[in-house]
C-alpha positions as CSV (number, residue, x, y, z in Angstrom):
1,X,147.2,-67.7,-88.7
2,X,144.1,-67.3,-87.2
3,X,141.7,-64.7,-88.9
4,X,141.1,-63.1,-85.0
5,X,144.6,-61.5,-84.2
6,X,143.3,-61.0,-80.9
7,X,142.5,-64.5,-79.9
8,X,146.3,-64.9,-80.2
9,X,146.6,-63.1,-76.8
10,X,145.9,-63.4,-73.2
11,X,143.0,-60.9,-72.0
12,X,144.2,-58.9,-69.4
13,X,141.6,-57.0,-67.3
14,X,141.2,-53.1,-66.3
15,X,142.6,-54.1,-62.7
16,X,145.4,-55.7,-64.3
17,X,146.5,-52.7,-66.2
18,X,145.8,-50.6,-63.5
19,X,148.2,-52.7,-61.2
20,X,150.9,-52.7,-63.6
21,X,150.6,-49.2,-63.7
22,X,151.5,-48.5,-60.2
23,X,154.0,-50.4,-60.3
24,X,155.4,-48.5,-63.1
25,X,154.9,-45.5,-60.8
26,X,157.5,-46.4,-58.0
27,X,155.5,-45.0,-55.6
28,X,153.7,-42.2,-56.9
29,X,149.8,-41.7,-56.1
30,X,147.5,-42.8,-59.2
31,X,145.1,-40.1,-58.7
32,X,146.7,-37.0,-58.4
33,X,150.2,-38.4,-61.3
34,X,148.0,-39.8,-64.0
35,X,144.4,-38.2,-63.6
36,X,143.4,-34.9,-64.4
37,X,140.0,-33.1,-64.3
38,X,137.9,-31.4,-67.0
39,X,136.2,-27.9,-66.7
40,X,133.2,-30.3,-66.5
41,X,134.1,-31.9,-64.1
42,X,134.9,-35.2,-66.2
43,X,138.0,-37.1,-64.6
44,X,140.0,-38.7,-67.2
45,X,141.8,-41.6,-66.6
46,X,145.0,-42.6,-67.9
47,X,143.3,-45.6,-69.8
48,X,139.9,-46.9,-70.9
49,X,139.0,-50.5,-71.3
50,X,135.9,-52.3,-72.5
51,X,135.4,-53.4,-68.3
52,X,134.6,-49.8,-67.9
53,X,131.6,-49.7,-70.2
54,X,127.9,-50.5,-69.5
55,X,126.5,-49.9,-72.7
56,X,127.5,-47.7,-75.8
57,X,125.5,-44.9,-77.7
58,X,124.0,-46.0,-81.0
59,X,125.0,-42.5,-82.4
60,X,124.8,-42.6,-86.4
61,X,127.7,-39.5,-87.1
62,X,127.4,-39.5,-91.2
63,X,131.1,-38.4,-90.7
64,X,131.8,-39.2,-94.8
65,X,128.3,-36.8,-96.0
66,X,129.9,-33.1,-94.1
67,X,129.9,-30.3,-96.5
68,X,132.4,-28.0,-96.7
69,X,130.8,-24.5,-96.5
70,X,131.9,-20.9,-97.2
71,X,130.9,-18.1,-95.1
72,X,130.0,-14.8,-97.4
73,X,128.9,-11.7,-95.9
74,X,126.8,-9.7,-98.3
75,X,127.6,-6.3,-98.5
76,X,127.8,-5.7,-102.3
77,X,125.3,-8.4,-104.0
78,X,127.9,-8.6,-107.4
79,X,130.5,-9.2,-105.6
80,X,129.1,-11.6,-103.0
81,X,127.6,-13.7,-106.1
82,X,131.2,-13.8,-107.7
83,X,132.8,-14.7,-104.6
84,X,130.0,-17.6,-104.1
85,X,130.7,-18.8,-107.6
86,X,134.5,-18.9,-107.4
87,X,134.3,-20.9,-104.1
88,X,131.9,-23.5,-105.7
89,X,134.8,-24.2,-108.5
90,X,137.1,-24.1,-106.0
91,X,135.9,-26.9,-103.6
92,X,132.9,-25.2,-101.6
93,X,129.4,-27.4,-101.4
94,X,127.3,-25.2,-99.1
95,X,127.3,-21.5,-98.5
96,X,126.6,-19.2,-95.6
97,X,125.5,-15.8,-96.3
98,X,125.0,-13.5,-93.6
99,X,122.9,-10.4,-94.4
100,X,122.3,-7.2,-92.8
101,X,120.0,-5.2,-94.4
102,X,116.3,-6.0,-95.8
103,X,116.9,-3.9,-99.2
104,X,119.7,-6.6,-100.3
105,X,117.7,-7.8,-103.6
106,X,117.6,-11.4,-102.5
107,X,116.1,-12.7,-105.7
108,X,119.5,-11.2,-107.9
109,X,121.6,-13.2,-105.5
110,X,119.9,-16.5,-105.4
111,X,118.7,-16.7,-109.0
112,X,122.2,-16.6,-109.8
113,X,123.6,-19.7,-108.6
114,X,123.4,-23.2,-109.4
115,X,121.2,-24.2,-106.0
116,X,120.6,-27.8,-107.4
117,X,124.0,-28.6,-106.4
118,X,124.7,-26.6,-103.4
119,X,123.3,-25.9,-100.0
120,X,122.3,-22.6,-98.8
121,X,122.4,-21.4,-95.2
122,X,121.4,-18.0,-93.9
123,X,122.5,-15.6,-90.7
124,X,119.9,-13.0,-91.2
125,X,120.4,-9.9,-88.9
126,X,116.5,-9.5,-88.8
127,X,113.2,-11.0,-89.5
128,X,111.2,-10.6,-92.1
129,X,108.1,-12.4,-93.7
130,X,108.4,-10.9,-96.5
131,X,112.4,-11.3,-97.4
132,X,111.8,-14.7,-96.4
133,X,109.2,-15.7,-98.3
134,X,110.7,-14.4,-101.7
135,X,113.8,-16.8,-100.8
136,X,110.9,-20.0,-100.0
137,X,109.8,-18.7,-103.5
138,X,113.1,-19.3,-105.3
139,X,114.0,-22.9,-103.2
140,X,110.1,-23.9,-104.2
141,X,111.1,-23.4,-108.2
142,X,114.8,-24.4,-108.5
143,X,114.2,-27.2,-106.0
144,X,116.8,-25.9,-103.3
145,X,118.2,-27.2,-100.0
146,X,117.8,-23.7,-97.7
147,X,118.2,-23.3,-93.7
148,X,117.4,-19.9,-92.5
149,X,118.7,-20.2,-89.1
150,X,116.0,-17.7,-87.7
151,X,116.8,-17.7,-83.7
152,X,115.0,-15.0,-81.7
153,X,116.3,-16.0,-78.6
154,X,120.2,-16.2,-79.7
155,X,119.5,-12.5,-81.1
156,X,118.4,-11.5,-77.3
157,X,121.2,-13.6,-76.0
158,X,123.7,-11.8,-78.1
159,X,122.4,-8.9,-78.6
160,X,120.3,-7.7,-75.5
161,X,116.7,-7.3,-77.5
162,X,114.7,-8.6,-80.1
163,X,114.4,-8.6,-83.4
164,X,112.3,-5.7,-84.5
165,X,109.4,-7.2,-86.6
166,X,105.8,-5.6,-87.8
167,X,104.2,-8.0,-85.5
168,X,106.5,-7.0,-82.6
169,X,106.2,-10.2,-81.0
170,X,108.8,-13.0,-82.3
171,X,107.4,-15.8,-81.4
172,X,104.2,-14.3,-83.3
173,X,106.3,-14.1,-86.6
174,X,108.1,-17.5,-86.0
175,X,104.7,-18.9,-86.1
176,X,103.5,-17.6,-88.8
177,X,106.0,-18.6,-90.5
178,X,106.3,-22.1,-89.8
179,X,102.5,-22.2,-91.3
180,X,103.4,-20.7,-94.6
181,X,107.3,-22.0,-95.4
182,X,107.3,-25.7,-96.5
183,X,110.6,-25.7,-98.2
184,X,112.7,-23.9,-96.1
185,X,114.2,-25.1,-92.7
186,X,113.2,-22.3,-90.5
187,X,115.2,-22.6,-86.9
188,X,118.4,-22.3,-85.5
189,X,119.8,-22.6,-82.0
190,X,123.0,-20.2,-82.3
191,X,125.1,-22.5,-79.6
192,X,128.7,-21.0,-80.8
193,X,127.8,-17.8,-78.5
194,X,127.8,-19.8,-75.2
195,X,131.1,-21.4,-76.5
196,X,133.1,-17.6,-77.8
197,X,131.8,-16.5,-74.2
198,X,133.6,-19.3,-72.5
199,X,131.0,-21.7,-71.4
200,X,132.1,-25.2,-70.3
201,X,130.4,-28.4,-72.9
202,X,128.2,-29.2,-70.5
203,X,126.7,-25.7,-70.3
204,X,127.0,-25.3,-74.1
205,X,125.4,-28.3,-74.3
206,X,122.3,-28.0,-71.7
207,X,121.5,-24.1,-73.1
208,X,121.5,-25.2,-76.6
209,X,118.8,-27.9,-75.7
210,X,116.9,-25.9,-73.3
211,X,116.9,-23.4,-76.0
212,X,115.9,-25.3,-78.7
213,X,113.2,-26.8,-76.1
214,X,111.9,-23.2,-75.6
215,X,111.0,-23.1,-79.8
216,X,109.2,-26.4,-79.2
217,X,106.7,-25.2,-76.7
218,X,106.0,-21.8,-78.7
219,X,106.3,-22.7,-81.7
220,X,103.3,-25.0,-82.9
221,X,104.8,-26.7,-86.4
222,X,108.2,-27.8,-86.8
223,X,108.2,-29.6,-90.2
224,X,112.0,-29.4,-90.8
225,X,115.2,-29.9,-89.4
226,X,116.3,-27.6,-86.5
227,X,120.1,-26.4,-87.5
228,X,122.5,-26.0,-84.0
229,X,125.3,-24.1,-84.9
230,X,128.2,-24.8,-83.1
231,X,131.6,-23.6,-82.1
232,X,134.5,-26.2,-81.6
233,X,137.6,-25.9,-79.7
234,X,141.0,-27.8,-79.4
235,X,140.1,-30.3,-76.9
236,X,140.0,-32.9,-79.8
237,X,137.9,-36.0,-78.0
238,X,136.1,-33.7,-75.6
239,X,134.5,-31.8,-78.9
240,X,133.6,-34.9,-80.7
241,X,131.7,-36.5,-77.9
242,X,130.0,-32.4,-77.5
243,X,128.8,-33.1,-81.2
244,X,127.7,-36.7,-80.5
245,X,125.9,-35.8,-77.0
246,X,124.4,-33.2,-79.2
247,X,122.9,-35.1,-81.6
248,X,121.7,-38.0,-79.2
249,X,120.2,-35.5,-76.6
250,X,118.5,-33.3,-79.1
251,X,116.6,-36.5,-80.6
252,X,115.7,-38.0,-77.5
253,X,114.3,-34.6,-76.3
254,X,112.6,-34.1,-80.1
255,X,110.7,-37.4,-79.2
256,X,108.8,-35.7,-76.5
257,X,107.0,-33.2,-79.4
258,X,106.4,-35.8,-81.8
259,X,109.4,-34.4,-84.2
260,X,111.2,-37.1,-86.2
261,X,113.3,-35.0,-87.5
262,X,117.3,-35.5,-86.8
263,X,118.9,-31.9,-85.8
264,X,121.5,-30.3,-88.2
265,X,124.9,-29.3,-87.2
266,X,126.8,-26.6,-88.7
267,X,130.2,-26.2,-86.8
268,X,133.0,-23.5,-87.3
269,X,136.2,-23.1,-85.5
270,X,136.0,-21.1,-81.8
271,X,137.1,-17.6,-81.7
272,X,137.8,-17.9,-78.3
273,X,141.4,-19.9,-78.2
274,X,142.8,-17.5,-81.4
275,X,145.4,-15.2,-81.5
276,X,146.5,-12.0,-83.6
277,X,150.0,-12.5,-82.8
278,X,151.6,-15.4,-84.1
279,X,148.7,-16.0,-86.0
280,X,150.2,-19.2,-88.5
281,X,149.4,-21.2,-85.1
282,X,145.4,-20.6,-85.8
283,X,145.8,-23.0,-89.0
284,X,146.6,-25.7,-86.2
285,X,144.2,-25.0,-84.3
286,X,141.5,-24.8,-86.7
287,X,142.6,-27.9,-88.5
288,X,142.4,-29.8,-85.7
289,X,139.3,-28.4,-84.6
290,X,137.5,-29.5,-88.0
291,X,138.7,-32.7,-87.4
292,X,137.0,-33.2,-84.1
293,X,133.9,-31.7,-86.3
294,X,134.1,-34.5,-88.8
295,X,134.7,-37.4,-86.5
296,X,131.9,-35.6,-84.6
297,X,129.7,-36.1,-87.0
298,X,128.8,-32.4,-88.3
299,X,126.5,-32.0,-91.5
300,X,128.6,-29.1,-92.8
301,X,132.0,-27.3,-91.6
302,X,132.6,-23.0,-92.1
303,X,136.2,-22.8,-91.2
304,X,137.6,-19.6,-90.1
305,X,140.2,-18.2,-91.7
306,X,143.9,-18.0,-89.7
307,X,143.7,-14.1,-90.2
308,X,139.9,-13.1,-89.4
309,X,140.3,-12.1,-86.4
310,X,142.4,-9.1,-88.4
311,X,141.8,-9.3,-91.6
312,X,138.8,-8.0,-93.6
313,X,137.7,-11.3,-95.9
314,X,140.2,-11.9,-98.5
315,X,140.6,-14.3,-101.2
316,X,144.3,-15.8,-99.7
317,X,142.5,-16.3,-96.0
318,X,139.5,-18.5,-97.9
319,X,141.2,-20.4,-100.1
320,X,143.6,-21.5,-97.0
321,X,140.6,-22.5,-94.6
322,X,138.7,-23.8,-98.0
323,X,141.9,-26.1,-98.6
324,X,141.8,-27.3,-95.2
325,X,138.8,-28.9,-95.5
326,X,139.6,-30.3,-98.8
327,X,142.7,-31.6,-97.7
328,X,140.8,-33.5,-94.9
329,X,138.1,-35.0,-96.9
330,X,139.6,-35.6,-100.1
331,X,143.3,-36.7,-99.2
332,X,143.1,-37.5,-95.8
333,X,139.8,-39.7,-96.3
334,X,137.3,-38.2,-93.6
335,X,135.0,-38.7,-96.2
336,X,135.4,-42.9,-95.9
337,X,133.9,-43.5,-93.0
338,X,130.2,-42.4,-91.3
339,X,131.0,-43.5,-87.5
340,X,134.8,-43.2,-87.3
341,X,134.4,-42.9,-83.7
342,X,132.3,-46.0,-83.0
343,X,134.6,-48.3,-80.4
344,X,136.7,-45.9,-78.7
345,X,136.5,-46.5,-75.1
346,X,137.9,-43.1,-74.3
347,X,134.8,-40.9,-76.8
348,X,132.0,-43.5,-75.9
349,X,132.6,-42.9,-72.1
350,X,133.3,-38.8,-72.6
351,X,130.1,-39.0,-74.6
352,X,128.2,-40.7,-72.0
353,X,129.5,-38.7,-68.8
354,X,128.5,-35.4,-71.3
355,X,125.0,-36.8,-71.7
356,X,124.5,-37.7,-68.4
357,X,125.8,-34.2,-66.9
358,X,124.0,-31.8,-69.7
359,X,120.9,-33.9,-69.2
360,X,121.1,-33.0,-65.0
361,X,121.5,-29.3,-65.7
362,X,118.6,-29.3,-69.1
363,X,116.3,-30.5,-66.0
364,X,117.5,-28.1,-63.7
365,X,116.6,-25.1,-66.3
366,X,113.2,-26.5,-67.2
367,X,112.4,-27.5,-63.3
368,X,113.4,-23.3,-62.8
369,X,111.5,-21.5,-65.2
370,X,113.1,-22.8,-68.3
371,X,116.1,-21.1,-70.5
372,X,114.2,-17.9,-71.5
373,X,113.0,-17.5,-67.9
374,X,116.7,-17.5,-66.5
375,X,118.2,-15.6,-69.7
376,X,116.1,-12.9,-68.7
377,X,116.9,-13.3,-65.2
378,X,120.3,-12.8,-65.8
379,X,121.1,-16.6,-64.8
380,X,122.7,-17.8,-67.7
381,X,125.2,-14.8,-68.5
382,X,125.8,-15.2,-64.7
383,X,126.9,-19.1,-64.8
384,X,128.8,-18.7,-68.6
385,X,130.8,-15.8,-66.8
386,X,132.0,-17.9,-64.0
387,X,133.1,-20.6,-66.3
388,X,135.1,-18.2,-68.3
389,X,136.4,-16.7,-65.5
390,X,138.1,-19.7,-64.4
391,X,139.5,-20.9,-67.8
392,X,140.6,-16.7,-67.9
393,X,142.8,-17.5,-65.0
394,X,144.6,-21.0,-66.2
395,X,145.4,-18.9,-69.4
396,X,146.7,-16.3,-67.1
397,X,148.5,-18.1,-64.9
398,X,149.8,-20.6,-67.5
399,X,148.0,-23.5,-67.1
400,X,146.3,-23.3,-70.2
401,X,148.9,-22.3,-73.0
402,X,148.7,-20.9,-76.2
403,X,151.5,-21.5,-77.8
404,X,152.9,-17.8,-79.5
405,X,150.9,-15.8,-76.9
406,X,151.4,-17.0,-73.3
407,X,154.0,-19.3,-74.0
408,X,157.1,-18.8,-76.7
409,X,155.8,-15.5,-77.4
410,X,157.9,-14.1,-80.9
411,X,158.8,-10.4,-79.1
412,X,160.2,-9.5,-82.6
413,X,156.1,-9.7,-84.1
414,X,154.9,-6.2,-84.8
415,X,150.9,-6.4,-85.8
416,X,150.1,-2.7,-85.3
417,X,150.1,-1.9,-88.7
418,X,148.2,-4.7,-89.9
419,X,145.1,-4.4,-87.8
420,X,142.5,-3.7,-90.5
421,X,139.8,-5.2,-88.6
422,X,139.6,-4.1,-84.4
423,X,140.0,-7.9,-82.6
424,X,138.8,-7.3,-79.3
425,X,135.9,-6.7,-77.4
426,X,133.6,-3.5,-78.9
427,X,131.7,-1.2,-76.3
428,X,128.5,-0.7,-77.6
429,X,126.2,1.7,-75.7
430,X,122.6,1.1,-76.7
431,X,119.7,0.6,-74.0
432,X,119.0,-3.7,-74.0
433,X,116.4,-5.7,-72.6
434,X,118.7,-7.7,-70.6
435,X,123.1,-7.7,-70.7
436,X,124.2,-9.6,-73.6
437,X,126.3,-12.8,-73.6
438,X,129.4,-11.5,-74.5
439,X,132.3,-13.4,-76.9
440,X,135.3,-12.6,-75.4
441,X,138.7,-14.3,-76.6
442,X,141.4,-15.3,-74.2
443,X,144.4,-13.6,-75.3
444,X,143.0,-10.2,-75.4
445,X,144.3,-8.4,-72.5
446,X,147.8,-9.9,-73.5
447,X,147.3,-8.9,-76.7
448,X,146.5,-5.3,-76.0
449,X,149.6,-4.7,-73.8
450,X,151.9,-5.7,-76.5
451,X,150.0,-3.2,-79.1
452,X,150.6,-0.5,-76.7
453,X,154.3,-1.2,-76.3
454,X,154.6,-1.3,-80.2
């Protein structure tokens, strides 16, 4: 037997396959049977073959090296330093605090854990030189791997203003920052609001590079990995080629300011496509949304738990997303191979349509101002809205299902009295600089019609 199975058969060409195809058809057109078209505006075809392909992306994913991560919000240090320690035993190798307040003694909660052997990620709900520098203190002496995830410009995306720092100007603190924090990775681009607020890839893509191309210019040392954190959905080969376009675009922009430095992805599960009712179907979602993470080629995955939407944290809703994770790298063995993706047809030309398309609209930004120029013009909350708008109205009409909500809807599924967190939208009145991007879920209005009728 011959050692190349494939030199055992005839080649047959792209026009070959395509002709047997419409022959198959009886009649039928090609086009309008067998292809469809993306919110992108990507046509898929029915089949890819090597013909189609110029040239493929050298994209090095490090799919086996993702870290599973646990999201902790510190409220009550004790308990947020138990809760880090039990999901470390359990299976965790990163966490991600989020804190609120300034006062949270920082030092109690860092000094004790084991950061040799974990990562440390922080969502920081202000900016501080001071708080920061006591955690670059702590990484210096126990030698830890820390990303900060500071991002000005997400916190006026999502928020309507800046932070409010001593030196009033971010950009001001950012910088002196970057002069006096060696350990520490200092940026993030927070790309998973563009994607909750219903942004198509290519926009998600181009904003999170023209944002990240914003802390270039104004910010005058970069000496460590920039973190994008990122939001998948369940379009499984579309979200691993956004993850690989990522990556590629983001070094090949980095080039242009001397930084050598490969970006860092942290992806979690979208909000946007999840329900409260008939909420078992999020664990399908979400598991195959960290697969397309993985084979994307993310450094570390927070799933979401099947009940957050509802739920306060619990132990039963982490240990579920936590085992997800485990399940896929430790018995499904994601963690075998680094570019899993590396000769499919179908991902390398998605990838290279993405790149090509979020590279056209990144020029278009910079050629007009550049991305905080249009964020404060209103441009971008403008151009997210009309792509939500349209994926609002294939989930309205049916085009878009999710199954247990718009389609096979349980009517016997009470959830009234199990609300402990509110899931939709929140009105906050508060005078902004500009109108926040706002992370609006699809099933919402459906949602709160069956609540009322309850």
């Amino acid at each position: 037997m011959s050692k190349n199975l494939f030199k055992d058969f005839n080649f047959v060409s792209s026009k070959k396959w395509k002709q047997q195809i419409q022959f198959e058809l009886k009649g039928a057109d090609y086009n309008e049977t067998l292809i469809w078209n993306s919110p992108e505006g990507i046509k898929v075809k029915p089949f890819y073959h090597n013909d189609d392909t110029d040239a493929y992306l050298s994209i090095n994913t490090n799919a086996s090296m993702f870290l599973i991560c646990q999201n902790i919000f510190v409220y009550d240090v004790e308990k947020s330093i138990q809760r880090a320690k039990e999901s470390i035993e359990r299976g965790a190798e990163s966490i991600l605090f989020t804190i609120e307040e300034e006062r949270t003694d920082i030092k109690k909660l860092l000094e004790s854990l084991s950061l040799d052997t974990i990562t440390i990620y922080f969502n920081l709900k202000f900016l501080s030189i001071d708080f920061i520098k006591k955690i670059e203190l702590i990484a210096k002496e126990k030698k830890a791997t820390v990303f900060l995830n500071l991002d000005p410009i997400g916190q006026l995306a999502k928020d309507g203003n800046w932070f409010a720092t001593s030196e009033k100007d971010n950009f001001v603190t950012l910088n002196l920052l970057s002069k006096t924090i060696s350990t520490c990775s200092i940026l993030s681009i927070n790309s998973s609001l563009y994607q909750n607020a219903g942004a198509n890839m290519v926009q998600q893509i181009a904003y999170s590079l023209a944002q990240a191309n914003e802390y270039f210019n104004r910010i005058t040392t970069i000496n460590q990995p920039m973190v994008f954190q990122v939001s998948v959905g369940t379009n499984y080969f579309f979200e691993i080629a956004k993850l690989r376009t990522l990556r590629t675009l983001f070094n090949l922009i980095a080039k242009e300011y001397n930084h050598h430095f490969d970006c860092h992805i942290l992806v979690t599960p979208t909000k946007r496509n999840k329900t409260v009712y008939d909420y078992n179907v999020n664990l399908l979602r979400t598991t195959t949304e960290c697969m397309s993470a993985i084979l994307g080629g993310a450094n570390a995955i927070a799933n979401l738990p099947y009940d957050a939407l509802y739920h306060k944290d619990n132990e039963f809703g982490d240990r579920i997303a936590r085992n997800q994770l485990l399940i896929l790298k430790h018995e499904s063995y994601f963690d075998k191979v680094n570019n899993p993706a590396d000769g499919s047809y179908y991902i390398e030309s998605l990838t290279q349509q993405l790149a090509e398309k979020s590279l056209v609209l990144f020029k278009d930004i910079e050629a007009n101002g550049g991305f905080l120029k249009q964020l404060n013009d209103g441009i971008i909350k403008r151009k997210i809205q009309e792509s939500a708008d349209k994926e609002q109205e294939l989930f309205d009409s049916g085009k878009e299902i999710l199954l247990g909500t718009n389609k096979y809807p349980n009517k016997d599924d009470k959830m009234k009295h199990d609300l402990e967190l509110f899931p939709f939208v929140k009105n906050k009145p508060r005078k902004t600089l500009i109108t926040p991007i706002i992370e609006k879920r699809l099933a919402e209005k459906i949602e709160q019609e069956r609540l009322e009728k309850e």
